[in-house]
N, C-alpha and C positions, 0 to 999 in steps of 0.2 A: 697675473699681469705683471709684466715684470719691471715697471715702470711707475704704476700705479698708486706706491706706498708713496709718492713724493708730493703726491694732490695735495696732501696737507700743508704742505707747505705755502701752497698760494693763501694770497690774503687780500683780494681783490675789496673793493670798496663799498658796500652795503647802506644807502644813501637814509639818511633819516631826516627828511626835511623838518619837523615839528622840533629835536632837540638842535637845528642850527638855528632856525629860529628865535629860539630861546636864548640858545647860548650868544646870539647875537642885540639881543635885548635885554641880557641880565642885567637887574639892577646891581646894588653898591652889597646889597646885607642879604645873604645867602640865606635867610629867613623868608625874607620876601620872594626869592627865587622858587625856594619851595613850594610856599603860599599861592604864587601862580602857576606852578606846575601842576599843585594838585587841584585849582581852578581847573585848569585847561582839560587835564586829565577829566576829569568829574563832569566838565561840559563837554565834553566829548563822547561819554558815555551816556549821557543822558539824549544826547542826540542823534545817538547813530543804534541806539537800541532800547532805551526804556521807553522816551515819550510818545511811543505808538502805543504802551499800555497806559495812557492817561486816565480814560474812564474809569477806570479798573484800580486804577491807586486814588483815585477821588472819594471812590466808592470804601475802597479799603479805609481810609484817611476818614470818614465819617463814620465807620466801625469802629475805627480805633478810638475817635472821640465816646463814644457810648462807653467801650470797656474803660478808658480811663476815667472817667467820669465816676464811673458805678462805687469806686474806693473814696472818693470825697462825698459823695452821698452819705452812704454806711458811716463815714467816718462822724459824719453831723448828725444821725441819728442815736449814738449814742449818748449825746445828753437830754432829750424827750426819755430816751430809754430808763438813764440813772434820778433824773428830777422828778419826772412827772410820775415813774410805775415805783422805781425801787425804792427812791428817795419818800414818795406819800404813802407807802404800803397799799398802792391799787394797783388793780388788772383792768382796769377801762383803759380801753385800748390797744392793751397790749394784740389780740387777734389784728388789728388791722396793720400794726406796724410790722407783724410776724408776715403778713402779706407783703407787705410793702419789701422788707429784705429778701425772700423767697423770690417776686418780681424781679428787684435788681438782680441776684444772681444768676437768674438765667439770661436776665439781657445781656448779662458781662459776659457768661459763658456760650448764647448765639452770637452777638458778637465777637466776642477774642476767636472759635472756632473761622465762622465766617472769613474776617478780616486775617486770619494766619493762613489757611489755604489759598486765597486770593493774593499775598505777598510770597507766599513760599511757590505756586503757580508762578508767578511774575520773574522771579528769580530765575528757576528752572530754564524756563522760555529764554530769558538772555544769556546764561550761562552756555546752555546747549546750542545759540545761534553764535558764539560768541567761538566757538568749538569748533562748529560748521566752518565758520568764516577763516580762522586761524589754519583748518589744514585746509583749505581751500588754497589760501595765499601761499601756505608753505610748500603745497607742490607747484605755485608758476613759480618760486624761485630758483635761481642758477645749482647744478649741484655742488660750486662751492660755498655755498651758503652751510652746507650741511658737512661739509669738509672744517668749516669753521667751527659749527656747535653741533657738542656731541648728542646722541638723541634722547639720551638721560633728559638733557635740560629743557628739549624740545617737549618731552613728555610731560616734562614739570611744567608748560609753559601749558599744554592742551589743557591738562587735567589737574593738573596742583593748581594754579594761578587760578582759572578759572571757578573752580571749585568755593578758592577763598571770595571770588567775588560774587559767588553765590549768597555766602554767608553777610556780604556786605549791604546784598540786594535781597534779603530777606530777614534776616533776623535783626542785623543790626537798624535798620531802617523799620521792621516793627519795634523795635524797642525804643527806637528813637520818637517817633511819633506815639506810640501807648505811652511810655514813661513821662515822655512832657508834660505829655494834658493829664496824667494819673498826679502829676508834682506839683502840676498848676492849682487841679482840684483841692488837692490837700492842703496847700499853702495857702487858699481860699477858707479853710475851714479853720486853719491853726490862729490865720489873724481875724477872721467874725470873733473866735473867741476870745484871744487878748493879743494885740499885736508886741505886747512888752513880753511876754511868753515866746512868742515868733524871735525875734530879736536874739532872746537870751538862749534860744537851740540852734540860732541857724550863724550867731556873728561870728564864730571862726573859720565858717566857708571859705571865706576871705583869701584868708591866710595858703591854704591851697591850691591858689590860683598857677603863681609861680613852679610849683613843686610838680604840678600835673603837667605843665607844659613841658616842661624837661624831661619828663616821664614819657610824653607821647612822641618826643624827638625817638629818646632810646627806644622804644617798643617800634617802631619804623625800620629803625637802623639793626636790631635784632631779628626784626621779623623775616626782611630783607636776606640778611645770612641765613638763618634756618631754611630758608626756600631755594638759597646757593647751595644750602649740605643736600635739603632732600634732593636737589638736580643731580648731587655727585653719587648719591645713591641708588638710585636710577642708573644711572649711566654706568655703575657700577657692576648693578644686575644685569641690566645687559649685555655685557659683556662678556659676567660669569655663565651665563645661561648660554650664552652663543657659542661660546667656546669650551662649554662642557665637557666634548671629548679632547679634545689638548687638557683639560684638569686631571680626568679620567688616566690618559696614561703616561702620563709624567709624576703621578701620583700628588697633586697639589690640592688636595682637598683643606688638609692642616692651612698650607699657605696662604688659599684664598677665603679662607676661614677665618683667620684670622687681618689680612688684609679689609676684608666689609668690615670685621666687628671693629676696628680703628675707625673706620670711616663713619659708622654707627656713634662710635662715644663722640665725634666731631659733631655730629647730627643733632645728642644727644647735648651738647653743653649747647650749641648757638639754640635749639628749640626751650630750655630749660631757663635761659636769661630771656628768651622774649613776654615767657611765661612767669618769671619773675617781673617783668614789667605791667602787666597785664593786672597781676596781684598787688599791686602799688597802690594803685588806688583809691580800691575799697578798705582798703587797711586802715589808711590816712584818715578818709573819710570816718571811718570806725573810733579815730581816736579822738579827732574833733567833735563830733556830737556826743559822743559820751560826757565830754565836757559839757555840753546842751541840756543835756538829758540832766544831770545833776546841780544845774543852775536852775531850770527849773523847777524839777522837784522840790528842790528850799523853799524860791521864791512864791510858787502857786503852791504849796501845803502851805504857808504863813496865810498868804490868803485868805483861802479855803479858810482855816481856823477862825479868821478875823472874820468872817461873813461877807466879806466881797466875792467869792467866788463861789459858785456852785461845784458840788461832787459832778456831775454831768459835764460843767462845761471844761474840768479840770481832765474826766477821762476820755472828752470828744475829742480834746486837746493833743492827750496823748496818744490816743487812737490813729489820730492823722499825723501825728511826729513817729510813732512807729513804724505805722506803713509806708511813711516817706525815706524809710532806708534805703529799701530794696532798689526802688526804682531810680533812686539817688546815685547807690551803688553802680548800679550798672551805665546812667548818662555817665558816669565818669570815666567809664572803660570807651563809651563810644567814639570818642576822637582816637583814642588807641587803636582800636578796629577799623576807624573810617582809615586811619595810618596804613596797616596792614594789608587793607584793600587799595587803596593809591599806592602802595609798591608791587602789589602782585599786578593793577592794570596797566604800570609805568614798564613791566615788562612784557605784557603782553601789545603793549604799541610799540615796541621797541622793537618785537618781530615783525607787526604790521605793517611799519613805514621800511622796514629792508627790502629794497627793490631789486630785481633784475638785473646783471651788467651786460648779459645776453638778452638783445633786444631784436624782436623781428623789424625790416625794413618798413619803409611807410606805406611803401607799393609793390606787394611781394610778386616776384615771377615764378609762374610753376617749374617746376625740377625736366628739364629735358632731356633727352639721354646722351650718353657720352662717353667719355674718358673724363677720370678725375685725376686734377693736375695737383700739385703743389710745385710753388713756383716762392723761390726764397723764402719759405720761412722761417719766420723765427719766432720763439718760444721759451719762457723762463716762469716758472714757478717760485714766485717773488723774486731771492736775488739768484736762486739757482738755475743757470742758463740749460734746458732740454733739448732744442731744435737750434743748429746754426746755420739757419740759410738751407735749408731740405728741397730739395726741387726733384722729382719721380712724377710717375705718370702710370696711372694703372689703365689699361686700355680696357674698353668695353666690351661686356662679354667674356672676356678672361679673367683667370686667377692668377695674382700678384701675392708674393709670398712677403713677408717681413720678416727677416733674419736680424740677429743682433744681438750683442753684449746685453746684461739688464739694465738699464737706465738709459739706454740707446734712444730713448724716446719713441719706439712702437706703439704702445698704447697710448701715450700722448696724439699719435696721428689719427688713432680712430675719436678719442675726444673733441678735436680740431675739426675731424669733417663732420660729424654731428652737433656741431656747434655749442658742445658743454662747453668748453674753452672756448676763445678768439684767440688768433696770433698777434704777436707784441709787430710783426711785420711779415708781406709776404702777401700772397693769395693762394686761396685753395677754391676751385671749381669741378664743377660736373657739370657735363657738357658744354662747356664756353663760360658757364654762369658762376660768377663768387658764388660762395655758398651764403655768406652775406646779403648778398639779395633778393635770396630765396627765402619763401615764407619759411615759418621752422616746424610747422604741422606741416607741410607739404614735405619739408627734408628729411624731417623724421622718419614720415611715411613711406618715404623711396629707399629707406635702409633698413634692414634685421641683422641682427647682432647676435651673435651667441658664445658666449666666455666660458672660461674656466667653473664659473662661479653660476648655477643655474639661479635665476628671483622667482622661485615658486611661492605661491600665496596656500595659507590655510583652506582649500575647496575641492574640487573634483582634481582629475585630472582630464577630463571636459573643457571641465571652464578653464584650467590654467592652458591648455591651447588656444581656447577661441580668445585668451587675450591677445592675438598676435592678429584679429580682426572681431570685433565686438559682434558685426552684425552677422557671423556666418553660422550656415545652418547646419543641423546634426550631422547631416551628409557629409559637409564638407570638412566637417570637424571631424569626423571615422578617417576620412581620407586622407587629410593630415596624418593623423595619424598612424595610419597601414603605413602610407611611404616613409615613415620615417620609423617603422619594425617598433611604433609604440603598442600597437594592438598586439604583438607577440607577447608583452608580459601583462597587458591589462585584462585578457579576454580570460588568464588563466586567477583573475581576482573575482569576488564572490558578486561585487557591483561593475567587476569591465571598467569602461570609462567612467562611471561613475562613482568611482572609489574615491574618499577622500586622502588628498596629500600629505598631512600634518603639517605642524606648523613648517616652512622655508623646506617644504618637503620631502621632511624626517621621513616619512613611510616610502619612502622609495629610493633603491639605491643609485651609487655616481652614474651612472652609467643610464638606469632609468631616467634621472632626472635629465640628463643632457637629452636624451630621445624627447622627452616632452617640450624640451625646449626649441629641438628644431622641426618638429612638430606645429611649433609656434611659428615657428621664423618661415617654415612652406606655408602657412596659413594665410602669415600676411603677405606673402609673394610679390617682397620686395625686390625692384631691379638691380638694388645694390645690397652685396650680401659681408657681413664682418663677421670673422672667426677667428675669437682670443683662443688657441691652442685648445680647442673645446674637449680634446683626449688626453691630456697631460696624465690626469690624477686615474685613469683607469684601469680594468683588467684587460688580459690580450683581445678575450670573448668580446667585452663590453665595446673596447675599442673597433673592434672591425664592424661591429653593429653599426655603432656612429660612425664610422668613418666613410660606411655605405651609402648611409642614409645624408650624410652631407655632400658625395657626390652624386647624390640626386638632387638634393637641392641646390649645390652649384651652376648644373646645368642652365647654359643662358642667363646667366646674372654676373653681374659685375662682383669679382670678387675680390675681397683684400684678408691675406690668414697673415698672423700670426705665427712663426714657429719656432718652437726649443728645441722641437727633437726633428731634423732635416730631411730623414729620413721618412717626414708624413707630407713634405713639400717638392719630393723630386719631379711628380710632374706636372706642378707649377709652368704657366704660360709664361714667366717671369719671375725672379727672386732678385730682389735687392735688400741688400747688405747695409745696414744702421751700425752707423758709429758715432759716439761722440755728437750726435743729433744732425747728422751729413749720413747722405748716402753716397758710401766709398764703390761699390761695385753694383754690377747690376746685369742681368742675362742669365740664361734659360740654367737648370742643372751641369747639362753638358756643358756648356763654354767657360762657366763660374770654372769647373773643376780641370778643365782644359788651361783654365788663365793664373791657376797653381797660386792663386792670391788667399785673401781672410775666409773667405768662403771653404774653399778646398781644406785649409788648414781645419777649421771647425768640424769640416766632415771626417777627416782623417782621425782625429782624436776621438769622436761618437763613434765612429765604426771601430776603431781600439777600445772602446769600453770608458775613455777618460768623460768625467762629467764636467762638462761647460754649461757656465753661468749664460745664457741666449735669455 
């Protein structure tokens, strides 16, 4: 497409009503900005996808009270255990209380199973709708949405983003509810036993306050880039995998070997500091209760010695200050993690709310037939001007050829009538009608395309024709296919049409894949037909195959080609001449060469052998 590479360059406007909002009510202290974005965010997700599993997190949320439960239990049975059996030298008792712990345990263990499948279920289910919903959106978007971001990030966004909000909606939220009520319990048993013991493990908590809060900024703002590197990693492999044979023989294996592994240690330092955040925590906390830990020891062995304390209720004590690490540990990381999940879902509504700037009419008119006009337009991709004032007229039923320099704006004009672009001015019509106020399934529908570039999907070569009409049947899919000389090479494969493609086609060669594609393009037996130079990249053989097979499908359709080489448009109903985004000349082969203008001169030079940029 020889105009094609400049799509990037537009940078139309991607509308996000929720971050003007915001930004239009931000308060003073970008604290609080946060604070309610990651409200807004978190009530948004709880309402557009978790609280249809209420029952079910109720139910969970009363499993998880049992499992946390079940550790402040045990933890109080250790002083009956040490006073009453070790402490007297009797076994009375001891079988029922051996009951009694065996009991708890398995209720911890039906519960904790229970309650983790029903949260890890719950996760899954919005993760996976959350999937559905995101490439739902991401195909009504305009295709410069995708000209904007590359599909690295898009992937990161399906499957990376999501993924972590998996873990937000499952693990971290059983931890958050098991570890409460497991902290609560124990804190329950640590002060029955001496609240001045309580006191003397837990008063440098305190102190941590400050230190974790600026912890959970960084781990936000880390997590954040690490999931920018994974997106450039992606996007990276993509690229390398697409373009395999350009590594292949240019010999750039060394170079792009080394290009990913740079982009790898980039990966590698922003995942490696979020991870150092994450480890913050528990460290801190590790160093303050150790402190705990050896205040009381003093204080409760003086005790203990002095006859105020029992051995029982000094090892219940510790029993319940022990166990209270773990779960200590890990609330501490959870605002960290709630962190890392309101930045992976602050991106993933950040693709949600990008809208459309190609928008169907409010009262669409169906496509009637005609002539398509273009009448002034004009066209620029941001500030680079394409189209100045373009006014041509392709008549109905005939083929209309596009000649021109490369940036002439040719394939900007088939974007324009398919409505992937709007013009900055001007109108373009079929039959009488803007294209504008035509629905854009119905416009769609009335045009087949077939480029340089065939879009085959991983499946038959069946099914990749009947995409050119979903509901059509075997028959008509063979038929498609004869007319357009696909059953010549598929009938000599071991499945015919039923052979699988590979991935974007691999298993079939240039020339195959253009056949299946116009294959496609008779299937949907559109009245208007578009043809990017579909023979450029082929062999003589391969080319007259297509070339045949597109003047069958020509027949009786509105046609607009594209051409480089002039010599596949001489018998064009009409050729007009792209320049500078103006059409300078215009009329049949004979009169263009007759009228000894830009046309004639391009042909003069291809039939000399010189290569022009068209």
């Amino acid at each position: 497409m020889s105009d094609a590479g400049t799509w990037h360059k537009s940078r139309p406007r991607h509308i996000c009503p929720r971050r003007e909002a915001i930004a239009l009510q931000r308060p003073a202290d970008p604290k609080a900005t946060e604070a309610a974005t990651a409200r807004h965010l978190l009530g948004r997700l709880w309402r557009e996808h978790v609280r249809g599993h209420l029952p079910r997190l109720l139910l969970a949320a009363a499993l998880m009270s049992v499992e946390g439960a079940t550790l402040g239990v045990l933890a109080y049975m250790v002083q009956p255990l040490f006073d009453d059996m070790f402490g007297a030298g009797s076994m009375e008792g001891v079988g029922w209380i051996a009951i009694a712990i065996a009991v708890i345990f398995v209720a911890r263990a039906v519960a904790g199973f229970a309650q983790r499948l029903i949260i890890v279920s719950i996760g899954l289910k919005v993760t996976t709708a959350l999937q559905s919903r995101l490439v739902t959106h991401l195909l009504s978007l305009d295709l410069s949405y995708f000209r904007d971001n590359p599909p690295g990030a898009l992937i990161e966004r399906v499957r990376g983003d999501t993924l972590a909000l998996q873990g937000l909606a499952s693990s971290t939220v059983m931890s958050l509810g098991r570890d409460t009520i497991t902290l609560a319990s124990l804190l329950t048993v640590m002060l029955v036993n001496d609240w001045i013991w309580t006191l003397l493990a837990l008063v440098g908590l305190p102190l941590l306050i400050l230190p974790i809060i600026a912890v959970q900024g960084y781990i936000r703002t880390t997590t954040n880039a690490s999931r920018e590197a994974a997106a450039r990693l992606s996007t990276q492999l993509d690229e390398m995998f697409h373009g395999i044979q350009s590594i292949k023989l240019n010999r750039l294996e060394t170079h792009e070997t080394s290009r990913f592994g740079a982009e790898v240690q980039r990966y590698l330092r922003q995942a490696l500091r979020a991870q150092r955040g994450l480890a913050a925590n528990p460290a801190m906390i590790d160093v303050i209760t150790a402190a705990g830990f050896v205040a009381v020891l003093y204080y409760g062995g003086a005790q203990i010695i002095a006859g105020d304390k029992t051995v029982g209720q000094f090892m219940s004590f510790f029993t319940a200050l022990a166990l209270l690490f773990d779960p200590l540990r890990r609330l501490s990381n959870i605002a960290g993690q709630i962190q890392a999940g309101i930045a992976s879902l602050d991106r993933l509504y950040a693709v949600l709310e990008a809208r459309p700037t190609i928008l169907p009419p409010a009262a669409p008119r169906p496509v009637q037939p005609g002539d398509i006009r273009f009448d002034e337009v004009r066209f620029a991709y941001g500030h680079l001007p394409v189209l100045a004032g373009l006014s041509l007229t392709a008549a109905e039923g005939q083929t209309t050829a596009l000649v021109g320099p490369s940036g002439a704006g040719k394939t900007t004009v088939f974007g324009l009538l398919t409505r992937l672009v709007d013009p900055s001015a001007g109108t373009i019509s079929i039959g009488g009608t803007d294209v504008r106020h035509l629905g854009l399934d119905g416009l769609r529908d009335a045009i087949a395309v077939v480029g340089q570039e065939t879009a085959l999907f991983d499946t038959t070569i069946a099914e990749n024709i009947r995409l050119g009409r979903l509901d059509a049947t075997e028959a008509e899919v063979r038929a498609a296919a004869e007319a357009a000389s696909v059953l010549e090479f598929a009938e000599a494969l071991p499945e015919g049409l039923d052979t699988g493609v590979g991935p974007r086609g691999s298993a079939l060669s240039g020339g195959q894949r253009q056949r299946v594609a116009i294959a496609r393009a008779m299937l949907k037996s559109a009245p208007i037909l578009l043809l990017d130079e579909p023979t450029s990249a082929l062999d003589a053989r391969s080319e007259q195959l297509v070339q045949d097979a597109l003047a069958r499908l020509s027949q009786g359709r509105t046609t607009l080609v594209i051409a480089h080489r002039l010599s596949t448009i001489r018998d064009a109903d009409k050729i007009v001449v792209l320049d500078r985004g103006s059409a300078i000349e215009e009329g049949t082969h004979a009169e263009l060469m007759a009228a000894n203008g830009a046309y004639a001169r391009l042909h003069d030079l291809q039939s000399a052998g010189v290569t022009t940029t068209l």
